[in-house]
C-alpha positions as CSV (number, residue, x, y, z in Angstrom):
1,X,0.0,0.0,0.0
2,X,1.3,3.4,-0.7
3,X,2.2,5.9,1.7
4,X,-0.6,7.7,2.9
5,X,-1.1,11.8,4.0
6,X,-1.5,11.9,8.1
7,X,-4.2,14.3,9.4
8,X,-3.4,15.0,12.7
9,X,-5.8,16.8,14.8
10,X,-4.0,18.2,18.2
11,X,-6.7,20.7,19.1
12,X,-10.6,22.0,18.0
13,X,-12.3,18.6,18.4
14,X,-14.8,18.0,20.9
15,X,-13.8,21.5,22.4
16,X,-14.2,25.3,21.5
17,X,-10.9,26.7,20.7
18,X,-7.3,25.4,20.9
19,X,-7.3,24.9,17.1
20,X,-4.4,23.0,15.5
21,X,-3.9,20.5,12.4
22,X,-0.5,19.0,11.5
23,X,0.0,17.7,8.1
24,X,2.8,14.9,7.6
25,X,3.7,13.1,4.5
26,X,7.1,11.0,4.5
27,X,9.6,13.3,6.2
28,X,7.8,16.9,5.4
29,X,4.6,18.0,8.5
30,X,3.0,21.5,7.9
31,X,0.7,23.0,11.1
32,X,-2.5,24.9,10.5
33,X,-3.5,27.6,12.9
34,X,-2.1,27.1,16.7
35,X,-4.4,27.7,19.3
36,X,-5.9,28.4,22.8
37,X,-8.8,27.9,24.6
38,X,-10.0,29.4,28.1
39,X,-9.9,27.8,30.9
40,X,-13.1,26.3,32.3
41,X,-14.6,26.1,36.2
42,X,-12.7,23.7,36.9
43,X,-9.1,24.5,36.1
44,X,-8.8,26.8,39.1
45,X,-6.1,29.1,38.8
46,X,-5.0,28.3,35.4
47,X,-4.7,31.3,33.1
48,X,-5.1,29.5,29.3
49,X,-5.0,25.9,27.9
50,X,-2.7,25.0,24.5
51,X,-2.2,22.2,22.9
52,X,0.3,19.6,23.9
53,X,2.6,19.7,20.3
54,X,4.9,16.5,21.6
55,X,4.5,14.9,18.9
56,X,5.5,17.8,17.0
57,X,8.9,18.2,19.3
58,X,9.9,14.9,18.8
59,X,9.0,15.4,14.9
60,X,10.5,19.3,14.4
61,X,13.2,18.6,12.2
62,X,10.3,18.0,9.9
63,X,8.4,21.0,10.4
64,X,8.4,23.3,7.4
65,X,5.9,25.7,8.1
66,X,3.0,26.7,10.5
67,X,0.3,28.3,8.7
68,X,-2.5,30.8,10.2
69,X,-5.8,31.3,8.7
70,X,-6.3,34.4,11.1
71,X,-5.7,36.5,13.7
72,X,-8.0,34.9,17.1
73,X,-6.7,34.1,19.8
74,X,-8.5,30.4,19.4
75,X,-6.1,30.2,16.1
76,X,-3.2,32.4,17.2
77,X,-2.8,32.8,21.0
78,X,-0.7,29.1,21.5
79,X,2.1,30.0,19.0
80,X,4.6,32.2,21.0
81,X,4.1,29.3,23.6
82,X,4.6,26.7,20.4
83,X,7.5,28.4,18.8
84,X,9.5,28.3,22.0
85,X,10.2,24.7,20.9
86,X,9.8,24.7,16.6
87,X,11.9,26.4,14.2
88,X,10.2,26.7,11.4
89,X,8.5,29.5,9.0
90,X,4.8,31.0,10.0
91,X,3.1,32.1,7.1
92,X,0.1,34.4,8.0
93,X,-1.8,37.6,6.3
94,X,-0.9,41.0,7.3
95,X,-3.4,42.0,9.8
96,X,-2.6,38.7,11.3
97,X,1.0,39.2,11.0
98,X,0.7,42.7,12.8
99,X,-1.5,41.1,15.7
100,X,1.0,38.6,16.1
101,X,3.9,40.9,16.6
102,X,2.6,42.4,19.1
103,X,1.9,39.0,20.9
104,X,5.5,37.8,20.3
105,X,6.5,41.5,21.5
106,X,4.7,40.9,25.1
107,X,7.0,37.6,24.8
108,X,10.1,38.4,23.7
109,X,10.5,36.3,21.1
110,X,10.1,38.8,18.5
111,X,13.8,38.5,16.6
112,X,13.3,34.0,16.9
113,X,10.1,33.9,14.8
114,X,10.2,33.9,10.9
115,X,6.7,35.6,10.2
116,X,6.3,34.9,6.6
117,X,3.4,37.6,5.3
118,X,0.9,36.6,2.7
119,X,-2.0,37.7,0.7
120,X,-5.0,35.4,-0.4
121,X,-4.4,34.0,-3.4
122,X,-0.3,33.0,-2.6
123,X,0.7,29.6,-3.0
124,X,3.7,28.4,-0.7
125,X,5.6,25.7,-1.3
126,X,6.6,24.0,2.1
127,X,8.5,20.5,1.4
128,X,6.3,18.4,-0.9
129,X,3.4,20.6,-0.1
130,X,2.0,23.1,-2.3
131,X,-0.7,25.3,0.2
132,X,-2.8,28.1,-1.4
133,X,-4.3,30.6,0.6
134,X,-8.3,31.2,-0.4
135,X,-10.1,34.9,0.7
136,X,-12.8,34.2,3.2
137,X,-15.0,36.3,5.3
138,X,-15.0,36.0,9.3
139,X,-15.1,38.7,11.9
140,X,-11.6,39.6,11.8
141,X,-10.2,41.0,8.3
142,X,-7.6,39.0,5.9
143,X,-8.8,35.7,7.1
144,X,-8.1,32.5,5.3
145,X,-8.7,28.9,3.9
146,X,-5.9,26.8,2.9
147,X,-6.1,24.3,0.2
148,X,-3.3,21.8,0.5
149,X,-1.8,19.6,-1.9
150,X,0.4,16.5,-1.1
151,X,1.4,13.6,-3.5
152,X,-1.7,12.0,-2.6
153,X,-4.0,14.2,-3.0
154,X,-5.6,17.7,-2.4
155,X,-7.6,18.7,1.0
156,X,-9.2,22.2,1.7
157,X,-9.3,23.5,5.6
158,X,-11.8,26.5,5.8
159,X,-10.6,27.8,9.0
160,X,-13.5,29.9,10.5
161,X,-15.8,31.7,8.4
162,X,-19.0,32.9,6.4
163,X,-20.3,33.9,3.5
164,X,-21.1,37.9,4.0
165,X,-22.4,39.0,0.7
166,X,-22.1,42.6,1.4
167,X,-18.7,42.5,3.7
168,X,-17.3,45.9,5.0
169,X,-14.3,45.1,3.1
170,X,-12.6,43.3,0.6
171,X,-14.6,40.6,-1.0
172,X,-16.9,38.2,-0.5
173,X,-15.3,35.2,0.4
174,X,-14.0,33.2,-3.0
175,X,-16.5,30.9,-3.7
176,X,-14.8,30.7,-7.4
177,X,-12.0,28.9,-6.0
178,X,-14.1,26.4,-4.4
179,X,-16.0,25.7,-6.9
180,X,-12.9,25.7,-9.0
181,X,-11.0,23.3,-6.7
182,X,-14.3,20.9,-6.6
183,X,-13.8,20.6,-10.0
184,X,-10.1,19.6,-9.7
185,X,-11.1,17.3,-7.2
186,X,-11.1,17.4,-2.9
187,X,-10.1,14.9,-1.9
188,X,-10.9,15.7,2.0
189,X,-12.7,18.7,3.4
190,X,-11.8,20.1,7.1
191,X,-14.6,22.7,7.9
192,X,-16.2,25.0,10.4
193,X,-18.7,22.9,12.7
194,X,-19.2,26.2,15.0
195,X,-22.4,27.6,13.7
196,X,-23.7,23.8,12.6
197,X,-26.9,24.0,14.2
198,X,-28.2,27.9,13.5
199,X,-30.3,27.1,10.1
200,X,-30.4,29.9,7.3
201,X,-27.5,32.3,6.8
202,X,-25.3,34.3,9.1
203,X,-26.4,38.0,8.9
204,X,-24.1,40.6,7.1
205,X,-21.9,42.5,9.2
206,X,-23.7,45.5,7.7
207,X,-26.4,45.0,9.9
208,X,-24.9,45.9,13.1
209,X,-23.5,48.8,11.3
210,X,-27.6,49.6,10.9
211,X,-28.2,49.0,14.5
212,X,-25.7,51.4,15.5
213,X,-26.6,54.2,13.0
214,X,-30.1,53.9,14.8
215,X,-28.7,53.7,18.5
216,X,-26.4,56.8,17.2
217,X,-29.3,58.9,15.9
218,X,-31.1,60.8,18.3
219,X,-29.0,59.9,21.5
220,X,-28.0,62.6,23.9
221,X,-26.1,60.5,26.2
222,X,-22.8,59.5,26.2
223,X,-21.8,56.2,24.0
224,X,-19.5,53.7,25.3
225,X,-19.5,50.5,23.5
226,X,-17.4,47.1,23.9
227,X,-16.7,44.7,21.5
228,X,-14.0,42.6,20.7
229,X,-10.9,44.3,19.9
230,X,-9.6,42.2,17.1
231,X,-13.2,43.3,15.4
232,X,-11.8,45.7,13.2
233,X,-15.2,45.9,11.2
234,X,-17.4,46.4,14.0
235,X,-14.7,49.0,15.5
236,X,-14.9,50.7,11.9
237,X,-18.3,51.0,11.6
238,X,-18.7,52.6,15.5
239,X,-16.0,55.4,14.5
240,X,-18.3,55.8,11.0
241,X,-21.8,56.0,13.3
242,X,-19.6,58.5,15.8
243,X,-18.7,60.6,12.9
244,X,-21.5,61.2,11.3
245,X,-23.4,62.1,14.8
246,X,-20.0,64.7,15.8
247,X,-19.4,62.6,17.8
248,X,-14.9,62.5,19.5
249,X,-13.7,58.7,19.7
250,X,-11.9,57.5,22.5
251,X,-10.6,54.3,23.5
252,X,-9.7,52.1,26.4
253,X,-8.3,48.9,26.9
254,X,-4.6,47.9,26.0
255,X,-5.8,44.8,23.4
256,X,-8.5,47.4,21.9
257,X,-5.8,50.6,22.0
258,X,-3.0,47.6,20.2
259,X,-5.4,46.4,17.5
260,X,-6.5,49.8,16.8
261,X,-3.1,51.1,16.5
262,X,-2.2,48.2,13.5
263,X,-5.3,47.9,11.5
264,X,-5.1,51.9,11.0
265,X,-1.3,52.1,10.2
266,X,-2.0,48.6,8.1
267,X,-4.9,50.2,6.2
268,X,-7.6,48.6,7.5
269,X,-9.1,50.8,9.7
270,X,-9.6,54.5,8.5
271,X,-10.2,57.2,10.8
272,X,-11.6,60.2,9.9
273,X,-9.9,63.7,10.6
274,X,-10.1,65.0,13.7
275,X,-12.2,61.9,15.3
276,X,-10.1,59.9,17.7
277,X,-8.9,62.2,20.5
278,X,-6.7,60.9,24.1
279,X,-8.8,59.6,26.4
280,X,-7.3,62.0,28.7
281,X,-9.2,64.7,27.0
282,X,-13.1,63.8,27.4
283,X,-13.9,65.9,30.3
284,X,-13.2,68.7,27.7
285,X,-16.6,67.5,25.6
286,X,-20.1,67.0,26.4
287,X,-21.2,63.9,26.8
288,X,-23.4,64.0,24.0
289,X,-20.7,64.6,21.8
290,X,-18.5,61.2,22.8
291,X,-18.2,57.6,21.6
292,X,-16.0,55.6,24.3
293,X,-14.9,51.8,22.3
294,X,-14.0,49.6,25.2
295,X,-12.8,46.0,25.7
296,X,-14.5,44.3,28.3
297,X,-17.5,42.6,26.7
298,X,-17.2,39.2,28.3
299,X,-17.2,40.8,31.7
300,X,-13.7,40.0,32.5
301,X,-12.9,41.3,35.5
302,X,-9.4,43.4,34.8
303,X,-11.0,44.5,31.2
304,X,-11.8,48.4,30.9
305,X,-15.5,47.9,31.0
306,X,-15.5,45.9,34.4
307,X,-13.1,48.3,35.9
308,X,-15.6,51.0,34.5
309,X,-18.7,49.4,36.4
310,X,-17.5,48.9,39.2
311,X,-15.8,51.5,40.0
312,X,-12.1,50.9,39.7
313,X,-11.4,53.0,36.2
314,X,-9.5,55.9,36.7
315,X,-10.7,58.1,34.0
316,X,-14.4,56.7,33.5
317,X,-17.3,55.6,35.8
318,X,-20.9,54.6,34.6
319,X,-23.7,56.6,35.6
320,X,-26.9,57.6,34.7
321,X,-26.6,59.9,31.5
322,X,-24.7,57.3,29.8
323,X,-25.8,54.3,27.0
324,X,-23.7,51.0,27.1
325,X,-23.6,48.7,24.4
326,X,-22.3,45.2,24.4
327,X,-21.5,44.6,20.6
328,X,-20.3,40.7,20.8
329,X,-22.0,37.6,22.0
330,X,-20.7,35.5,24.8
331,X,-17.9,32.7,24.9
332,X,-19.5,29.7,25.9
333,X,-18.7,30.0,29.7
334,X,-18.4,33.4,30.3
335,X,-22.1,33.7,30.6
336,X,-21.6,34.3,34.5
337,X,-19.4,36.9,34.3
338,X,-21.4,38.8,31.1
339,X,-24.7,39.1,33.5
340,X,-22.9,40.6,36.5
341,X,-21.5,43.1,34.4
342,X,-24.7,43.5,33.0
343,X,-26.5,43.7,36.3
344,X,-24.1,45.8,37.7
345,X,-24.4,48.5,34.2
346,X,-28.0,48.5,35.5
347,X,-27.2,48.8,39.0
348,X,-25.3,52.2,37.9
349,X,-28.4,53.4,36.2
350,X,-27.1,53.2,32.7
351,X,-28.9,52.0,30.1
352,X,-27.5,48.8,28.4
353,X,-28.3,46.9,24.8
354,X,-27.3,43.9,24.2
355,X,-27.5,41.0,21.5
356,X,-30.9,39.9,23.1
357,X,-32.2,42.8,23.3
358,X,-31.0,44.3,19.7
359,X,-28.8,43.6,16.6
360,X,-25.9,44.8,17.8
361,X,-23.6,41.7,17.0
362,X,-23.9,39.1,14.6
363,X,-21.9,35.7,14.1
364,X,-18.6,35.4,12.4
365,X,-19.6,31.4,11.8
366,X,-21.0,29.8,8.7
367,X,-24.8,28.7,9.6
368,X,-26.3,25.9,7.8
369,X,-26.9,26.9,4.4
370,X,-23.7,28.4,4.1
371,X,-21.5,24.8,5.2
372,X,-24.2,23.3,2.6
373,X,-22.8,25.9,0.1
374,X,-19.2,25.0,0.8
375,X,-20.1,21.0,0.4
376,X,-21.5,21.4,-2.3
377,X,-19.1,23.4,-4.5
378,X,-16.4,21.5,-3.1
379,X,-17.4,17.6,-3.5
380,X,-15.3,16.4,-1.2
381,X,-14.6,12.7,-1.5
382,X,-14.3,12.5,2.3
383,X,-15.1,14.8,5.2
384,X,-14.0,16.0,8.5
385,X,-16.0,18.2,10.3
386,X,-14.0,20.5,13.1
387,X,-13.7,23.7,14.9
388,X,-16.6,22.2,17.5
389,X,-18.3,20.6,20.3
390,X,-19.3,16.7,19.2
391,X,-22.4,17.8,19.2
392,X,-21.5,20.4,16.3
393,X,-19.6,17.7,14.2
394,X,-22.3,14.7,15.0
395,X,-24.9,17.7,13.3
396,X,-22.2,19.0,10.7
397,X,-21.4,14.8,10.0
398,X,-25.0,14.7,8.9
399,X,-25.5,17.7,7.4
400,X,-22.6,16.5,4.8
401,X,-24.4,13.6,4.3
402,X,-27.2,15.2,3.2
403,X,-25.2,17.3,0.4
404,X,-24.1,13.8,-0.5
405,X,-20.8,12.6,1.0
406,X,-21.3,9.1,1.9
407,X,-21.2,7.7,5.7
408,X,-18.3,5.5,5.4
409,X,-16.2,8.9,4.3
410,X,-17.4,11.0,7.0
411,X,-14.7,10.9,10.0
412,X,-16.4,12.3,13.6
413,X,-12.5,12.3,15.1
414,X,-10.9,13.1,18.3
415,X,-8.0,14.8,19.1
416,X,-4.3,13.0,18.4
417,X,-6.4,10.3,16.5
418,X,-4.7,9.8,12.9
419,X,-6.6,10.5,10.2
420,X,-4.9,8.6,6.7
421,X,-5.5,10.0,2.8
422,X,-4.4,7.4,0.6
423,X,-3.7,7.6,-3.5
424,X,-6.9,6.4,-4.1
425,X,-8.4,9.0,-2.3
426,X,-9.6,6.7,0.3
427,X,-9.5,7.4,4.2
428,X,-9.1,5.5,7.1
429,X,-8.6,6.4,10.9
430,X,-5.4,4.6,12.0
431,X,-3.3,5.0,15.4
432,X,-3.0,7.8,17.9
433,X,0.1,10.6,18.9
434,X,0.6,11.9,21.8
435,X,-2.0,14.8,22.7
436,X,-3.8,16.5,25.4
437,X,-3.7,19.9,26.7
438,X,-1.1,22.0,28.5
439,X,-2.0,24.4,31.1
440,X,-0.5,27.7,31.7
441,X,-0.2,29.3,34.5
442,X,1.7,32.6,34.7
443,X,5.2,32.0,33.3
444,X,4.7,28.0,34.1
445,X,3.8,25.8,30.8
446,X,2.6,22.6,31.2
447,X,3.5,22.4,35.2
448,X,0.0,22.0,36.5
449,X,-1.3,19.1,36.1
450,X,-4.5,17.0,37.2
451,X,-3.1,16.7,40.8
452,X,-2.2,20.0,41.0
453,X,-6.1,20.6,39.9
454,X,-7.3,18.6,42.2
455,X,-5.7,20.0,45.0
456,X,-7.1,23.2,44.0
457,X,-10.5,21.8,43.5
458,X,-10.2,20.3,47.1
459,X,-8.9,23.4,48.4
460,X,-11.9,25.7,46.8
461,X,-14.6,23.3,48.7
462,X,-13.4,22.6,51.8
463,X,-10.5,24.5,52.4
464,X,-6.6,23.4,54.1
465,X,-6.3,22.4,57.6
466,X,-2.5,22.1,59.0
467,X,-1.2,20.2,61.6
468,X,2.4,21.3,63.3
469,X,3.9,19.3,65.6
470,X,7.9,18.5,66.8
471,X,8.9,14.8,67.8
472,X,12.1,13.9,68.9
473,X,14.4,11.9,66.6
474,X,15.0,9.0,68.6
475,X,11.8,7.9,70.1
476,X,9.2,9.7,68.0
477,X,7.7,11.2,71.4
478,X,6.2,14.7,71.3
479,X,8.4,18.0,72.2
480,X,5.9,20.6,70.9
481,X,2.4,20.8,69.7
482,X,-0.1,20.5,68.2
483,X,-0.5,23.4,66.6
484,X,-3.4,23.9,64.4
485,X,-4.6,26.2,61.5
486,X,-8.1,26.5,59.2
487,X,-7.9,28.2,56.1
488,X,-11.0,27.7,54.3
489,X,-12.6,24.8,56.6
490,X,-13.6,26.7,59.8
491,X,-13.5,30.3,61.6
492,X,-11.0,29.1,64.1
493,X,-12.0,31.2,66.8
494,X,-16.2,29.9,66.7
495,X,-14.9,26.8,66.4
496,X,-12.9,26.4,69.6
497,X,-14.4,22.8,70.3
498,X,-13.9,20.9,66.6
499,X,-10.3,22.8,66.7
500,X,-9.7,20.9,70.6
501,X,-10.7,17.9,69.0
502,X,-8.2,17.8,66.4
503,X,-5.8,18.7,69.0
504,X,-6.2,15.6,71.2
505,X,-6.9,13.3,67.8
506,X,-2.7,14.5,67.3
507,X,-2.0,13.7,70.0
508,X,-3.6,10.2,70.4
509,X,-1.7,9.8,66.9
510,X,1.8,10.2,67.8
511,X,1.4,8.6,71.1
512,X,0.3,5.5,69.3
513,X,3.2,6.4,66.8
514,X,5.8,6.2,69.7
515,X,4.3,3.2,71.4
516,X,4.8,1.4,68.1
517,X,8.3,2.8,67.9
518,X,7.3,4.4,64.5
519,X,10.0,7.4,64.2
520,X,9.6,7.7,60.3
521,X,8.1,11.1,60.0
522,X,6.7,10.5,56.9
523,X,4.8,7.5,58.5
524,X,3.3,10.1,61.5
525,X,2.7,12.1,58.9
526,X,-0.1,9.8,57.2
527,X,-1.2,8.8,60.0
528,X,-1.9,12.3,61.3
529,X,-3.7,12.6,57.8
530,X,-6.0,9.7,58.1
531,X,-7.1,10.0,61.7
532,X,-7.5,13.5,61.4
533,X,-9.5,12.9,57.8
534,X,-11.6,10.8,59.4
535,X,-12.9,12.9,62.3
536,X,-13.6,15.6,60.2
537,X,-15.6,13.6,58.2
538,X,-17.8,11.6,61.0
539,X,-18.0,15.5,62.5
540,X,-18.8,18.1,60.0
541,X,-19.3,15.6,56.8
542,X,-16.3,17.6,55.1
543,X,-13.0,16.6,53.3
544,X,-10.7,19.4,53.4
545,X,-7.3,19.2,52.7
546,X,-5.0,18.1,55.8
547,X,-1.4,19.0,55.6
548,X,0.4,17.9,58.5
549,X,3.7,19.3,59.0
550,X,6.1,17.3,61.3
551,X,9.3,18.9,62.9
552,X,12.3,16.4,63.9
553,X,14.6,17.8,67.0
């Protein structure tokens, strides 16, 4: 049997975000798009989750090129974190170069990354693959699909994106070259499962721009709306609605004020004269005549918009004569968080719009008849839906039945399962690499693990309680002690008689310890752990954490 392509998903299956594909054919691997996703409830502490790229690190010598399709940090935000251990080119489209740079800037590791800038419509040769880079429309400008040809045949990866027939900018994505390359023959098609299950068409980005002309008109408040910064279509078409209504644009937030600054000098924002002014200088305007653009619209809590609700902003506070809007939708999970802004916006006496309430954000995701449009100009052979819960590729697996792919070439995979293209242009799941996810936290990569979450599970629950005692050496007996201390389990000093009883469970402990002639002090230590454990438990029907601490003089 020849020697098939590897698909090799290490991220965006089963999950939202963390998106990565590696390529590999005989000694030559290509990466698309590198990653990260947020961490959930449960990963206490933990700042972002990236891929695990082992297999990549044992394979790098192969590596000839990671590609970007565009500039979220669900396709981007892994890749200083990646490139700390690859060498290799990363070919990306300008906007997405320029957010890059600044991301690689915050990291120092500006001068070790080859960024490779390219326009749709390039073709890059990268070992013995040819990859062509196809216009598409998304909410972030100079997105990309790739379409990628090995020696055994020719598969297309969408990336995210829509079909927006009246875009802000540029084109509409190039539905030409689809059709064009179903005509050549796909042999496998990688596409976007986010928007699966919304039937119709994603709305035009023009529509918001509507919404916003309307909320503009009229309004004698002041405007301060938050959206995502690396929206540089919605943040175009606020400065447009703040012009036309004399209205001075200022902005806040360091991702909003970064993004801003590169999609202007890039071209891809224009500001009009005399529009933008230093947010130092809006007390010297009405507030009828100001248009605040503001990160912060999935409540996080150190975003300008937070720090604006609740008080903490130095130059801006809510209050009654002002009109929020929340241009964006929320990140599954940060649902929580949106609503006690929200509430608190209220709670301030401003008055808030959001996407329930009007059509101030639509989706940057294909919706059904758009994934149907893609299928069917591109006749894949075979088909792998990604970029989704499995949920989203179960209902995107079925919907490219429908358009005619048939079952046994529809592949519902997992992440670090192998997907093979063969000559013939059949496909076949076969074997597994190394995969998972790595958690950062701070400047540590990768060194919190699941014990480490557990503990800090255990810890948010039912809180640490600490033993201290001294023994001597040579007989184990007691010389000092017990000391104890709640964090997190009880208010020590209402809980004088639970705290006594821990006290003369210790002791019982080591005096069984030394009566046994058991000087080990890890030994006392467990014991310590398991009587003490097991009070707690028969007494207050808790588990907190027990950390006994055992001093050898």
């Amino acid at each position: 049997m020849s020697k098939p392509l590897k698909i090799i998903p290490l991220g965006g299956l089963n999950e939202i975000g963390k998106n990565m594909t590696a390529y590999e054919y005989g000694n030559d691997i290509i990466v698309v798009d590198a990653g990260v996703a947020f961490p959930d409830d449960e990963m206490f502490g933990v700042d972002l989750v990236i891929p695990d790229i082992t297999y990549l690190v044992k394979n790098k010598s192969k590596v000839r090129g990671l590609f970007i399709t565009h500039g979220h940090e669900d396709h981007i935000g892994a890749l200083p974190y990646v490139m700390r251990d690859l060498d290799c080119p990363v070919y990306c489209t300008r906007l997405t170069a320029g957010i890059l740079e600044i991301r690689l800037i915050e990291h120092q590791m500006l001068d070790k990354v080859n960024l490779v800038r390219i326009d749709a419509g390039d073709i890059i040769d990268a070992g013995c693959f040819t990859v062509e880079a196809i216009h598409v429309n998304h909410s972030i400008a100079d997105a990309v699909a790739y379409a990628i040809t090995s020696p055994v045949g020719l598969v297309v990866q969408t990336g995210d994106f829509k079909i927006d027939t009246t875009p802000i900018q540029g084109d509409i994505t190039d539905l030409t070259r689809f059709g064009e390359l179903g005509r050549e023959g796909v042999d496998l098609l990688l596409s976007d499962s986010t928007n699966v299950e919304r039937p119709g068409y994603a709305m035009s980005e023009r529509m918001v721009g509507r919404s916003l002309e309307a909320l503009f008109s009229g309004c004698d408040k002041r405007i301060i709306v938050s959206t995502f910064a690396s929206n540089v279509h919605r943040i175009q078409q606020i400065i447009n609605a703040a012009y036309k209504h004399d209205r001075k644009v200022a902005v806040t937030g360091r991702s909003m004020e970064n993004i801003l600054n590169v999609a202007s000098n890039l071209g891809y924002i224009e500001i009009p004269p005399d529009t933008l002014i230093d947010l130092s200088k809006i007390r010297q305007y009405p507030k009828n005549k100001l248009c605040i653009i503001s990160t912060g619209s999935q409540g996080e809590p150190m975003s300008a918009l937070y720090r604006m609700a609740f008080s903490g902003h130095r130059q801006i506070v809510i209050q009654e004569d002002d009109l929020v809007i929340l241009s964006s939708s929320a990140i599954p999970g940060n649902e929580k968080s949106i609503y006690r802004l929200i509430n608190e916006l209220f709670r301030k006496g401003a008055e808030v719009i959001y996407e329930k309430l009007d059509a101030v954000h639509v989706s940057g995701h294909a919706c059904e008849e758009e994934l149907k449009t893609i299928l069917a100009l591109t006749k894949p052979r075979n088909f792998m839906p990604v970029h989704g819960e499995y949920r989203h590729l179960k209902a995107h697996a079925e919907l490219a039945e429908e358009c005619g792919v048939s079952p046994k070439n529809i592949f519902i995979n997992e992440i670090g399962r192998v997907l093979e293209l063969y000559p013939d242009g059949k496909c076949r799941l076969n074997g597994v690499v190394p995969s998972g996810r790595l958690l950062v936290d701070g400047f540590g990569v990768g060194d919190v693990g699941s014990v480490v979450l557990r503990d800090r599970k255990l810890l948010s629950q039912d809180g640490l309680l600490t033993t201290v005692v001294a023994v001597s050496g040579p007989d184990g007996s007691l010389v000092a002690g017990p000391d104890i201390v709640s964090r997190g389990f009880v208010y020590m000093k209402g809980s004088e008689e639970i705290i006594e009883e821990i006290r003369l469970a210790v002791l019982e402990t080591v005096g069984n310890c030394q009566r046994m002639h058991v000087t080990d002090p890890i030994t006392i230590k467990g014991s310590i752990s398991d009587d003490i454990k097991e009070l707690l438990y028969q007494k207050t029907k808790r588990n907190p954490m027990v950390l006994p601490v055992i001093l050898t003089v």
